[in-house]
Every structure is written in C-alpha cells, then in structure tokens.
N, C-alpha and C positions, 0 to 999 in steps of 0.2 A: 504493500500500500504506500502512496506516494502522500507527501504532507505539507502542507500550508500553513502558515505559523504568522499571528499578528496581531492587531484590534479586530476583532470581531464586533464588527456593526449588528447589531441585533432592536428591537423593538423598544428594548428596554437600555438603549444606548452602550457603545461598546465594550466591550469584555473581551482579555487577553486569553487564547487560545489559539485552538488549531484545529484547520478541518478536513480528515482522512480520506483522500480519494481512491477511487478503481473503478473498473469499467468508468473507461474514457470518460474518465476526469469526473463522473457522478461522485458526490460527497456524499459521502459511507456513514461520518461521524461527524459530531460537533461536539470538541472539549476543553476545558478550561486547560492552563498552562502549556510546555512547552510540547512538543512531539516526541515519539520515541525516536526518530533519528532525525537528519537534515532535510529540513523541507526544502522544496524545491523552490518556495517563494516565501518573501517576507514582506508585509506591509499594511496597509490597510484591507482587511476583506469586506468588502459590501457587498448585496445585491446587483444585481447591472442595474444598469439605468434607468430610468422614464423620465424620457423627455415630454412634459404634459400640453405643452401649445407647437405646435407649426404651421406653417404652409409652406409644406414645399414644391406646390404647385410653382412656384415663381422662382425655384432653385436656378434656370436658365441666366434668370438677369446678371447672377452673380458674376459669373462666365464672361459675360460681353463687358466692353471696356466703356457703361456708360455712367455717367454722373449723374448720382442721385439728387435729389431734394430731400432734404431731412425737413418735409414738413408732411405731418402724417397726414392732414387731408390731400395735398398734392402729390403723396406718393401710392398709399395703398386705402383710401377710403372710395367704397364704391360708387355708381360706377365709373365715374370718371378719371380716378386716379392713375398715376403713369404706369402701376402696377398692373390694373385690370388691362388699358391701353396695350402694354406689351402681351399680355397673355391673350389677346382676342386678333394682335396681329402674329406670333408664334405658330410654327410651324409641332405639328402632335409628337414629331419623333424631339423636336429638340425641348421640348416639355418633358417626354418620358426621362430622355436622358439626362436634363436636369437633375429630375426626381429619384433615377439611381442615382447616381456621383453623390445628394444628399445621404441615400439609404446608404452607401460605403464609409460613406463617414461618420455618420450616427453608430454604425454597427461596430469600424475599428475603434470605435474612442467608448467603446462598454456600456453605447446602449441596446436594450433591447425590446422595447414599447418607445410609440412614441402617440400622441394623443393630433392629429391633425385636422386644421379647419378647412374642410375642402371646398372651395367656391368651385362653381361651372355646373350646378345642377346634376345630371345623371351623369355627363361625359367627366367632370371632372373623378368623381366615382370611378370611373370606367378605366380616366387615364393613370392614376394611384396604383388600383389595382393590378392593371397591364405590369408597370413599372415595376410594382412587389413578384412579381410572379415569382423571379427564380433569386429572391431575397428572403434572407430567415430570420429578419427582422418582424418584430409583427407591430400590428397597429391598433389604436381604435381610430375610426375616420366618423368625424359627425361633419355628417355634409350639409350641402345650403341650396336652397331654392335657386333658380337663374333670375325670378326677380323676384325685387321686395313685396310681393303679396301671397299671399294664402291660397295655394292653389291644392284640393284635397286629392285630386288626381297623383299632382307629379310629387306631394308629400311621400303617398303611401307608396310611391316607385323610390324615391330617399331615402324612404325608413327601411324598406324590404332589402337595402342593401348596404346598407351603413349603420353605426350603431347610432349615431340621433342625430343632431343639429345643432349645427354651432355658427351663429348668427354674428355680423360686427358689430352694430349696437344699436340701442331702443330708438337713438336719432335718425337712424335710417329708414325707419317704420312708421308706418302710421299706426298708432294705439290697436284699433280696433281689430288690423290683419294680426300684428306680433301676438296679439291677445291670444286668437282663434290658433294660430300655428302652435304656442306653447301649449295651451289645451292639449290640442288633438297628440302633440306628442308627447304630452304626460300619459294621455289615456292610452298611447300605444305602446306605454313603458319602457321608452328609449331615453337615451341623455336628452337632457337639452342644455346648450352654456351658448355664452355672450360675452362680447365684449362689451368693457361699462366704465366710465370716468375714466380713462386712459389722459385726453390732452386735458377737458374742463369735466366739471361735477356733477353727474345726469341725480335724474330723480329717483332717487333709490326705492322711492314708493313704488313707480313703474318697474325698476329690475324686480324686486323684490315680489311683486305681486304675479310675474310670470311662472315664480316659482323653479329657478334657474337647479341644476345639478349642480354647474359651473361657474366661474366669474374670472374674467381673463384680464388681469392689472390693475383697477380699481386705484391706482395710483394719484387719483386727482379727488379720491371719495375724504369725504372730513369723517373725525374719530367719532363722531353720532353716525355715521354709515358704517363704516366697518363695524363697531358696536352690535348693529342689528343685524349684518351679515355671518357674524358669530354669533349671535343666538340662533340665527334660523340653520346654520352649520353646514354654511355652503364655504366649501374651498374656494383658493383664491390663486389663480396664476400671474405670477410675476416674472418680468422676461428682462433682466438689467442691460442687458448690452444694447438689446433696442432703443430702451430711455436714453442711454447714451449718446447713441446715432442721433436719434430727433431730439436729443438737450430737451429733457422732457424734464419739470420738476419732480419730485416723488416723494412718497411720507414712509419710508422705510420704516422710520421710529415710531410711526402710529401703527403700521402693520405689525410690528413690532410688538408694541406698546398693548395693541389690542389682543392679540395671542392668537388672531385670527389663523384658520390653517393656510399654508402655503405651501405651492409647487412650485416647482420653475420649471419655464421653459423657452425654446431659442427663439421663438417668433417668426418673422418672415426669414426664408433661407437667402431670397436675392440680398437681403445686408448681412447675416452671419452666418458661418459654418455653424449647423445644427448638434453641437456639440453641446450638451447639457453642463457637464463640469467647467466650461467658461463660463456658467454662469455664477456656480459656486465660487470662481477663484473673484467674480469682481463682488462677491456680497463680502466674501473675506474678507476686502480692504475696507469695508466700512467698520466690521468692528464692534458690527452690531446683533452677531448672529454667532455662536461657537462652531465648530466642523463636523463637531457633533448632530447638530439641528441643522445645517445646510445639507449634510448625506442625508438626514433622513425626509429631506423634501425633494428627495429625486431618486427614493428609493421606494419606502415604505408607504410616508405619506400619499403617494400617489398611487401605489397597487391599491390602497383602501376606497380613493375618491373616485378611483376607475373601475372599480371590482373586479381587480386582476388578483391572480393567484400561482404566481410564479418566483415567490423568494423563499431563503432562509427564512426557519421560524421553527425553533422547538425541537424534535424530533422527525420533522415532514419536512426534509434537506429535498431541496433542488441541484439541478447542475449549474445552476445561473449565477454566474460571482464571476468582480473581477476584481483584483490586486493593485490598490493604489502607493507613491511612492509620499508618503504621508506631508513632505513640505510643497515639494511643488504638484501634487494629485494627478502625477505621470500614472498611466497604465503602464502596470508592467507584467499582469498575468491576466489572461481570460479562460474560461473555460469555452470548449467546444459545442 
C-alpha cells in the first residue's frame, strides 16, 4: 500500500494524518499521525475542487488578442454586451474549443465539478455538452432561456436537460416573467440561482422572494441583506479576480462579518483561467479568511450547496484528492 502523509482537510477542519492507497490510487484508509513507511506525497490533502460559478461558454475570447472593457454592463450584461456580441458572431467549433482548453485547465489545477451558467438556451446546453464528451470533468450546468421571458415550452426543454437555471439578475427581468420562471422551476425541483448586487444594490425583497438555491457575488448587498440571506441559508458565490478586473468595490468584511456561507468561483473564462485556487491565493492577501475556511469553500462547502457526493468524509473514502504544496497551494499530487 502506497501512502500520503499531511493536513488532512476534513469537515471538521484539518487533522495530521495519512491516507492508505491501492487499486489505482483508491484511499483504502484515513488515519491520524505519520505512515508506516514513506509516503509518496506530503502536503496539504483536500478534496478536488468545485469551482461553483462559470461560463465558459466565452472561454474563446480569452484566446484572441482583444481588449477588454472592465465595465460589467459593457462587457458581459445581456444582450448587448461585447461578450454576448462575440458569442452570437463565433464560429460553434471555436466555442467548443474554447470550452475544452477551459475543461484542461480546470481539471490539471485539481478541479473536478464545476457549477456553470450556460447562456444560448438549448444550443448553449448542446455546445457544453458536445465539449465535455471525452472530458472527466463533470459539471452541474443551470442553463438560461434565449430571452428574458417565461416561455413554458422551451423551460421544460432546459430543465429536461440541465440541472436548473441560472439567470444574470432580477434587473434584467420584468417582475412578473422572473416570478412565473422561479415558480415553475421550484415546482420542477431543479436549482435555481442568480446573479444579484454584483456592481449597485438590487432589492433583496425581489431576490429573496424568488426563493433562489443560489446567489452569485452579492458584493454590493448592505449587512441588512446578507443578514437575511443567512437566515433564509442560501449560499453565496464570490468570484475575486473578477472584482479585480472590473475594480468592483466589495464588502468582504461584511461577508465576513455576517458568516454568510461562501463558495468561490472563476466567473467568466474570456478574463481568467478557471482555476478555482487563484481565487483562494487573492482572498489570502486580505487576511480576512484562514486557509482553513478558504479550502473548505471550494471543497466541502460546495459538495453541500450542490448536492454533490464525491469527497472525503468519515469512513466513505473516495479517490478524489489532491496534494497541495501548503505556502504557495502548488498541486503537487492528484489522484487518477
């Protein structure tokens, strides 16, 4: 039996041990202190990854040599943003290939879920999937109407093939359509999430009343909105290298502050590699989060708000880990 030796990230935060492998790389055991002989890695062991926001539908842009706008309604708010613009002039093969090069790099930097907001209606569905075929990455994909209204037809062709709906935000909508959509996809028991306060401060009465899974940045919400977003115990994804990009202000220390749950995740792939632990190394510099509580929002916390069941936990060992170099959070082991 081959052996792994390190902090062990577990539920209940890390604990020094080691975890016994055989048959190709399956973890045999989970125990405290050192190994009977030299393991073959030493470092951080966590879960792999989830990355909990994407779209890497727009992974192409990254590729081409053009100059963004760091202004989020001029770059990716629908439909007119330069983001939709490039994806409605894109040719399908160099979208698909976008979206592998994404899936390569999500999967060598030790993720293995990733949570994507798929805009283009059916075809965007269609082109994801295509892209994943011969990838062993897996996904949830809450996809999105082609337009902003409530159409019960092309819903239930959305739902039948993705796991729910992941909308931009309530300002895009007229009340009465977003109403009717969250409805029908609660009663069809799929996700539903949205984005919400990202640049200014929407009405938290309106996200709230949709009755969201989801909430995707809330970085503009005041500490009476995340307050009530933690009672009603909806997570909250937070994506920092974006804020960065578009010099977005943000309330870390109220997110913080308020113990709201958080995920991370990369955001749009046309501005970052979908690499979920660059997200961790920039929440690091603030200072305001241990390494402790940033793995377990890109591990745990998010197999729970996705109802995924794919980690360490207890005695019900997976093959899914992978071996961090504990200062600068290098992969240095993955499992197969």
């Amino acid at each position: 039996m081959d052996y792994i030796y390190g902090e062990i990230l577990t539920k209940d935060g890390f604990i020094t041990g080691h975890l016994g492998l055989k048959d190709n790389e399956r973890v045999d055991e989970i125990a405290k202190g050192a190994p009977p002989k030299k393991p073959i890695a030493k470092g951080l062991i966590i879960p792999t990854c989830v990355n909990a926001h994407t779209h890497l539908g727009d992974s192409f842009i990254r590729f081409q040599q053009i100059q963004l706008p760091r202004n989020v309604k001029d770059l990716v708010a629908p439909p007119a943003g330069l983001k939709h613009r490039l994806l409605k002039q894109a040719k399908e093969q160099e979208i698909l290939e976008g979206i592998q090069k994404s899936l390569v790099e999500m999967s060598t930097a030790g993720t293995s879920y990733f949570c994507d907001f798929r805009e283009g209606g059916f075809l965007g569905i269609y082109q994801i999937r295509k892209a994943m075929k011969h990838c062993s990455i897996e996904s949830v994909i809450l996809s999105r109407p082609s337009q902003m209204t409530y159409d019960k037809q092309e819903l239930d062709r959305l739902l039948e093939n993705s796991d729910g709906i992941g909308l931009s935000s309530i300002s895009d909508w007229e009340p009465s359509e977003i109403e009717k959509l969250a409805s029908y996809v609660r009663k069809k028991k799929k996700l539903f999430a949205l984005h919400a306060s990202e640049v200014e401060r929407e009405d938290i009465d309106r996200v709230l009343d949709l009755k969201p899974n989801l909430l995707v940045h809330m970085i503009a919400a005041t500490k009476a909105d995340l307050e009530r977003v933690n009672d009603a115990s909806i997570p909250i994804v937070i994506c920092p290298r974006a804020y960065l990009f578009f010099r977005l202000k943000h309330n870390l220390e109220l997110l913080k502050k308020t113990d709201v749950t958080l995920l991370l995740g990369t955001d749009n792939a046309m501005i970052n590699n979908p690499d979920v632990l660059e997200e961790v190394k920039v929440l690091q510099k603030t200072g305001l989060f241990s390494l402790e509580e940033l793995l377990t929002t890109v591990t745990f916390t998010p197999r729970k708000a996705l109802n995924l069941d794919d980690c360490i936990q207890g005695r019900d060992l997976s093959e899914k880990y992978i071996v961090l170099e504990r200062d600068s959070l290098k992969l240095l082991y993955a499992s197969k």
